[in-house]
C-alpha atoms as one frame of an Amber mdcrd trajectory, in Angstrom:
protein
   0.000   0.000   0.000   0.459   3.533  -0.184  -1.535   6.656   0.573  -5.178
   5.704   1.111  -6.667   8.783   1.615  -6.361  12.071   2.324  -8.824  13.652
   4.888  -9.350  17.017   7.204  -6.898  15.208   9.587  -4.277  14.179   7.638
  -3.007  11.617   5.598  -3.686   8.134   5.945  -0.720   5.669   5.169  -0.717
   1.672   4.594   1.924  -0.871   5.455   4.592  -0.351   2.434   4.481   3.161
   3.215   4.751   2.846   7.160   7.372  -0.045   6.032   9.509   2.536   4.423
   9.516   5.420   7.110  10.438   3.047   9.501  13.294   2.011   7.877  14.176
   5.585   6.832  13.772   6.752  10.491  15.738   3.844  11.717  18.585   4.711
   9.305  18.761   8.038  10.718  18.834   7.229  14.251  22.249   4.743  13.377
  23.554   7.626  11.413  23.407  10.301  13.903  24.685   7.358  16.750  27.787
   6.077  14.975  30.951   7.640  13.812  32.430   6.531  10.781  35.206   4.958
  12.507  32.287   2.293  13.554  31.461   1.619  10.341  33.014  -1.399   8.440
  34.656  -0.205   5.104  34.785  -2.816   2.382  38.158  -3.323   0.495  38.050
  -3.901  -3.393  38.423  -7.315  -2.842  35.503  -7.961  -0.776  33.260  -5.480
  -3.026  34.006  -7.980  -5.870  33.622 -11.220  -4.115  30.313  -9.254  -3.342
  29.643  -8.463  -6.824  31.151 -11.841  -8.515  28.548 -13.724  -5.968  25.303
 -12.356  -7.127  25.238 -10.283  -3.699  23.613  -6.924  -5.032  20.570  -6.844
  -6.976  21.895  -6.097 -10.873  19.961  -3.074 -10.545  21.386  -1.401  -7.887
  23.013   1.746  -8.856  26.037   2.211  -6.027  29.739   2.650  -6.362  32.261
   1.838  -3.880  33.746   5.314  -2.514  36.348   5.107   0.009  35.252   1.370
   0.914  31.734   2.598   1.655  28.805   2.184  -0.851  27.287   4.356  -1.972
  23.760   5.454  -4.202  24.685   7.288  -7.283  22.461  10.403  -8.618  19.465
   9.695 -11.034  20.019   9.859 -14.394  18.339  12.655 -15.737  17.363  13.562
 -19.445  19.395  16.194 -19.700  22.684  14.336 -18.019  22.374  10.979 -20.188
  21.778  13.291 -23.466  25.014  15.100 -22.485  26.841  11.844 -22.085  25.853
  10.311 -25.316  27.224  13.735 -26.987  30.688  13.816 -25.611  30.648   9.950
 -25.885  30.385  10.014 -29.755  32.639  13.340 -29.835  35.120  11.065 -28.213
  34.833   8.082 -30.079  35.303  10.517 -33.248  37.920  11.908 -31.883  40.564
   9.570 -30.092  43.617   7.865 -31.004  42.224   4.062 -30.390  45.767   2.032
 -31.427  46.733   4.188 -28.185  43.241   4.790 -25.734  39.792   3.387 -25.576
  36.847   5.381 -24.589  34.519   3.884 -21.664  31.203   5.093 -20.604  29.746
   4.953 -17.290  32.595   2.026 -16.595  34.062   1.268 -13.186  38.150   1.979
 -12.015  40.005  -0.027  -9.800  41.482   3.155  -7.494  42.535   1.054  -3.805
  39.060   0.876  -1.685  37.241   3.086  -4.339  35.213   1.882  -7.472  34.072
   5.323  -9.135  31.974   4.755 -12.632  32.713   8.284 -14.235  30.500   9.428
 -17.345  33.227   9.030 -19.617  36.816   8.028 -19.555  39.867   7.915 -21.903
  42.271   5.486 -20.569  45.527   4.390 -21.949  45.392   0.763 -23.722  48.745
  -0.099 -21.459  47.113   1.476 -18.233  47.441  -0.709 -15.247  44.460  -3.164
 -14.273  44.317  -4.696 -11.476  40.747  -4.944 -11.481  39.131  -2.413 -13.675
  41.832   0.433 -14.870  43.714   2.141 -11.698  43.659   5.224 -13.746  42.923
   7.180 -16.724  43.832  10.151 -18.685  40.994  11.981 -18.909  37.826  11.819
 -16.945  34.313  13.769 -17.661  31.524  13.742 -15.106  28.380  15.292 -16.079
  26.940  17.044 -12.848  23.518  17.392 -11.600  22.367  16.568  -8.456  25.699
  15.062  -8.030  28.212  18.022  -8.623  28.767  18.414  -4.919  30.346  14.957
  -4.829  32.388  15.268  -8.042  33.758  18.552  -7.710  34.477  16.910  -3.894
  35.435  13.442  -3.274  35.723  12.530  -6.476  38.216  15.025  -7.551  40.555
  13.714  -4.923  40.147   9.897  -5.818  40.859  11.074  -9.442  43.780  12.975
  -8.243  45.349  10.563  -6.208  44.798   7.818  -9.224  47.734  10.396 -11.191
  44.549  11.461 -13.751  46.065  14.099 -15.541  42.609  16.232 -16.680  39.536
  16.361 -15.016  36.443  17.891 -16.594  33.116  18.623 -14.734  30.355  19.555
 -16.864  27.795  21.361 -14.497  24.423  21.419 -16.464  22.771  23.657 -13.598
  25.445  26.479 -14.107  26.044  25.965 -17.826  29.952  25.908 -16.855  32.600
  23.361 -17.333  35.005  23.143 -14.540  38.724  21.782 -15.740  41.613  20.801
 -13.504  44.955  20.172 -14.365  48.399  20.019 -12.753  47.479  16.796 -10.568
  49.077  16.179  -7.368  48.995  12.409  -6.522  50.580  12.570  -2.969  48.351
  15.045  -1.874  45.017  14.452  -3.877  44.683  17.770  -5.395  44.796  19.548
  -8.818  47.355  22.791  -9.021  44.826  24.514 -11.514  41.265  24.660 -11.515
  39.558  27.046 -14.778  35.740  27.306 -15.043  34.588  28.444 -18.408  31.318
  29.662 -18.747  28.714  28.275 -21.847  30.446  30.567 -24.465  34.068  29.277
 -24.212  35.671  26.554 -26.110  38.240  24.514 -24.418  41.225  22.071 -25.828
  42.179  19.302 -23.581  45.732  19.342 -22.511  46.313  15.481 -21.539  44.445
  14.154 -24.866  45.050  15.383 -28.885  41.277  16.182 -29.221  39.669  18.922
 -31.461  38.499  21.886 -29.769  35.360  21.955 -27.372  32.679  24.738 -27.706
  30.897  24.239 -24.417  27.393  25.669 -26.091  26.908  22.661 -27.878  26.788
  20.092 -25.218  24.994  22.065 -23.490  22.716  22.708 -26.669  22.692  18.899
 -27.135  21.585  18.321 -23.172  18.534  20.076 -23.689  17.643  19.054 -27.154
C-alpha cells in the first residue's frame, strides 16, 4: 500500500508506506549514533567477491567510494543526453591504437570503485581490477556536482589522472583541472569556463570543445 486517503486530519498511510519510514527513520537514528570509525569499510576485494557472488541486486546503482557504498544520482534527461554527446565526440575523436573510450565504466582506485560518465584510458594502463587510472575523466553534474567537484576530484587525483572535466548542467559551466598532485590528492589549476568558451584538452590530442553545444545537445 500507499496513501489511502487524504482527509481534514491528515493523511492516511498503509503498510509499504509505514514499512519505508520506519526504515528511513531507523537509518537516521544509526547515522546520527555512529561515527564513521564504527562503520566497516569494504576493500576492493571484498566489493568484488560481493559483486562476482550475485550479492547486489543487478539493478542497484552504487559505487564503492572510500570502501563505503554508496547510491549514485538519477540519471536525468538532460545528463544521459550530455553523455551520449561527448561519448560520440570522443569516439570521433581519439587515437584508439593508443586509448579506448569507456562510458559509465568502473576503475580499480585502492578501496574506491568510481563509474565516471566518460573516460579515456591508456590501452597499457594498469588493471588490477578495472583500470587504476585514466587520462581523462568527464563527469556530467547534476544533483551530483557536490560529490564530483568533492570526493571525487581527490580519488581522481590521487589515481595520477592528468585532466579532469566537470560539466555542471545547472550552471552551464565546465570546470577543468589540471596540474594533478597524486601525494596530496589535489589539482594545481582549476579554470571554469562559462557556456560561451571553447576549451582544448591538454592530456588528450582532441579537437576543440565549444561548451554551447553540449549544453545545446543536453537540452535538445
Amino acid at each position: 500500500w500507499t496513501r489511502l486517503r487524504s482527509a481534514s486530519e491528515g493523511t492516511v498511510w498503509g503498510p509499504r508506506m509505514e514499512s519505508r519510514r520506519w526504515a528511513r527513520d531507523s537509518i537516521a537514528a544509526v547515522a546520527v549514533e555512529l561515527d564513521f570509525s564504527q562503520l566497516h569499510r569494504l576493500s576492493a576485494h571484498e566489493y568484488h567477491r560481493i559483486l562476482e557472488a550475485g550479492g547486489l541486486d543487478e539493478d542497484a546503482r552504487v559505487e564503492l567510494l572510500g570502501g563505503l557504498l554508496v547510491a549514485m544520482s538519477p540519471k536525468t534527461r538532460a545528463h544521459e543526453n550530455a553523455v551520449a554527446w561527448l561519448a560520440r565526440w570522443l569516439m570521433q575523436a581519439v587515437d584508439f591504437d593508443v586509448f579506448e573510450v569507456r562510458v559509465a565504466s568502473p576503475l580499480t582506485l585502492g578501496d574506491s570503485e568510481p563509474e565516471p560518465d566518460l573516460a579515456v584510458i591508456a590501452l597499457n594502463a594498469p588493471r588490477p581490477y578495472h583500470p587504476a587510472t585514466a587520462t581523462l575523466i568527464v563527469e556530467v553534474g547534476g544533483s551530483s556536482l557536490r560529490r564530483d567537484l568533492g570526493t571525487k576530484t581527490e580519488l581522481y587525483a590521487r589515481a595520477g589522472v592528468p585532466e579532469y572535466w566537470v560539466l555542471a548542467l545547472d550552471q552551464r559551466r565546465l570546470i577543468v583541472r589540471r596540474e594533478v598532485r597524486p601525494d596530496v590528492g589535489e589539482y594545481a589549476q582549476s579554470i571554469e569556463l562559462d557556456e560561451s568558451a571553447l576549451v582544448s584538452c591538454a592530456a588528450v590530442a582532441l579537437p576543440e570543445l565549444a561548451i554551447a553545444d553540449v549544453l545545446a545537445a543536453a537540452n535538445a
